[in-house]
Every structure is written in C-alpha cells, then in structure tokens.
C-alpha positions in Angstrom: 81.4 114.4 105.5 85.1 113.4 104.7 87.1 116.2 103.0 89.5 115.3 100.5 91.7 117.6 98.5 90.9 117.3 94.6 94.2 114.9 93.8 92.8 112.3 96.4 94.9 112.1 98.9 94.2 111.3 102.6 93.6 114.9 104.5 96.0 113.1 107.2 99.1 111.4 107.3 100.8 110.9 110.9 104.1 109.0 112.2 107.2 109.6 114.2 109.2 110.5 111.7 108.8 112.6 107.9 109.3 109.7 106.2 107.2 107.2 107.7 104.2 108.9 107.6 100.6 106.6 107.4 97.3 107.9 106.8 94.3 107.9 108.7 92.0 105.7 107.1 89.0 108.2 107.8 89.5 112.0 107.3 88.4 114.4 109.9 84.8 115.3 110.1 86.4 119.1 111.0 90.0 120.4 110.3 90.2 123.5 111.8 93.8 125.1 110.4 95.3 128.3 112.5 98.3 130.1 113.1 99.7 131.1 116.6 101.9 134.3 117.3 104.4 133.6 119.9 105.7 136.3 121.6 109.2 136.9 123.6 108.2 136.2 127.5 109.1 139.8 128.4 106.3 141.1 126.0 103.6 143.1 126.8 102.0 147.0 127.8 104.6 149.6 129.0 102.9 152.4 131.3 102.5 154.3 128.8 99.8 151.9 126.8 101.8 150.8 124.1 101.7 147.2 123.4 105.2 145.5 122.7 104.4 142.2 120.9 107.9 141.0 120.2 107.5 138.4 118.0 109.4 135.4 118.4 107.8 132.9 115.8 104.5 131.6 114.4 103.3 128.1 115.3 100.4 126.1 113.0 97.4 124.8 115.5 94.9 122.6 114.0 91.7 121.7 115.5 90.8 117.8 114.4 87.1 116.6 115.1 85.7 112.7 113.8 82.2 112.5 114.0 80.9 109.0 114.9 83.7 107.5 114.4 83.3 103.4 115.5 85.5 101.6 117.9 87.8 100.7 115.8 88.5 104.0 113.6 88.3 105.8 117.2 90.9 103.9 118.4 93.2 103.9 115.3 92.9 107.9 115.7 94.3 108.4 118.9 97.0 105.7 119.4 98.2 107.6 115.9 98.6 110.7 117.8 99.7 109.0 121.2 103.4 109.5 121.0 104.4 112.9 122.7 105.8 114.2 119.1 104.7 113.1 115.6 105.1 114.2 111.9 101.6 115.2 110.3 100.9 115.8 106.3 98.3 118.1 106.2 97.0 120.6 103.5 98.5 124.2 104.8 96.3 127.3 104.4 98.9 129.6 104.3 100.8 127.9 101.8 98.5 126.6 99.5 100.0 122.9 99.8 100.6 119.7 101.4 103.2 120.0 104.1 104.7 118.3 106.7 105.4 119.5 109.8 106.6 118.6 113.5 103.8 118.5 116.2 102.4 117.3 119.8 98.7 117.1 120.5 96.6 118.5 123.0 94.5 116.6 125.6 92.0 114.0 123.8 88.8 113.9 124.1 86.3 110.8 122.6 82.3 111.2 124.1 80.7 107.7 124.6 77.7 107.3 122.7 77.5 103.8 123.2 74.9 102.1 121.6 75.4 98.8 119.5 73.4 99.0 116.1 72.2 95.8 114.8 74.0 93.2 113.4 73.1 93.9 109.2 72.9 97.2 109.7 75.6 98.9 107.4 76.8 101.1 110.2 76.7 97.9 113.0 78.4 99.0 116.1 80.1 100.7 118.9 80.1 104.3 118.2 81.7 107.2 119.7 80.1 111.3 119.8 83.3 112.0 118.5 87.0 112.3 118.7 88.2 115.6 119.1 91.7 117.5 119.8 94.5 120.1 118.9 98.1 119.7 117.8 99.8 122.5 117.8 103.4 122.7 115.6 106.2 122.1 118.1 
C-alpha cells in the first residue's frame, strides 16, 4: 500500500543536491523513521556503574522497504540512492513536516522472485520480493 501524506506529495524525493531533488515514482511499501544518539568515542560505564552517554548529536535513520516492486521501478530505486551521499525529502516524525536532509544509504538488498506474469495481465512482469535498505543522516 503506497502511503501518501494528505497534500499528495510523493513520500520520497532523492538527488545530489537540495535543490534538485526527484521523486520516486512509487512510495515505499514501509518507511520506518528513527532517530540515532551518537555518543562521544570515550563514552561509556566508569567502575563504579554509572553510564556516561555524552551526547554528541542525533542522526535520522530510515528504514525503506518496496514490496514487489517490477524491474523497472526496482531499478529506478536503487540507482536513485547509488551515489555515496544524496538529499532526501521525506515527512519527519519529530517535526511534524516535510524536510530535507543530507544522507548515505546502507547496503541494498532486492530478493529475486522472478517469475514473468503473462503478457495482458495488468501486473505483466519481472518482479522483485522487495527492495529494502537504510539511510542514515550523514
């Protein structure tokens, strides 16, 4: 099921830079949005059991998921997220809006189920389990 916010717009917009952002023509099937505490490298217990989190920042993680996508929408997904860095638009949790932020993606993943659906047939074919991965704010 595609998830739209109520104004319409695409649930992803990617690019290499802010202002050049295009949308993915088919929304995630799953969004998953979460927030990361990054702590200072010498963080940690002291001996006497107290924990010393040091925060340093907070860093936005989604989780992205397309179920059955086809070849082509497959493929349109991850050569969007293939350069090292991109730009997304995305609906923030936390702040209640559209933003866009700075981010590199995690390793890719994109389970054959590779069947061809005959030729007529509304949903005619290559189709992938899914396409599934993380970016995480740089």
């Amino acid at each position: 099921m595609a998830m739209k916010k109520n104004n319409g717009s695409p649930m992803l917009m990617v690019g290499t830079s802010a202002d050049k952002l295009t949308a993915i023509s088919r929304d995630p099937s799953k969004m998953q949005w979460g927030i990361q505490d990054i702590s200072s490298a010498d963080a940690g217990r002291t001996q006497d059991g107290v924990m010393h989190k040091m925060l340093v920042t907070k860093k936005r993680k989604i989780e992205l998921e397309w179920v059955l996508p086809n070849a082509e929408e497959a493929s349109e997904i991850i050569k969007a997220f293939d350069p090292e860095y991109v730009y997304v638009r995305y609906w923030d949790v936390m702040d209640n809006r559209f933003e866009t932020r700075h981010f590199y993606s995690g390793d890719k993943t994109a389970p054959f189920k590779w069947f061809q659906l005959p030729a007529g047939n509304p949903a005619f074919g290559t189709k992938f389990a899914t396409v599934s991965f993380n970016i995480i704010e740089v």
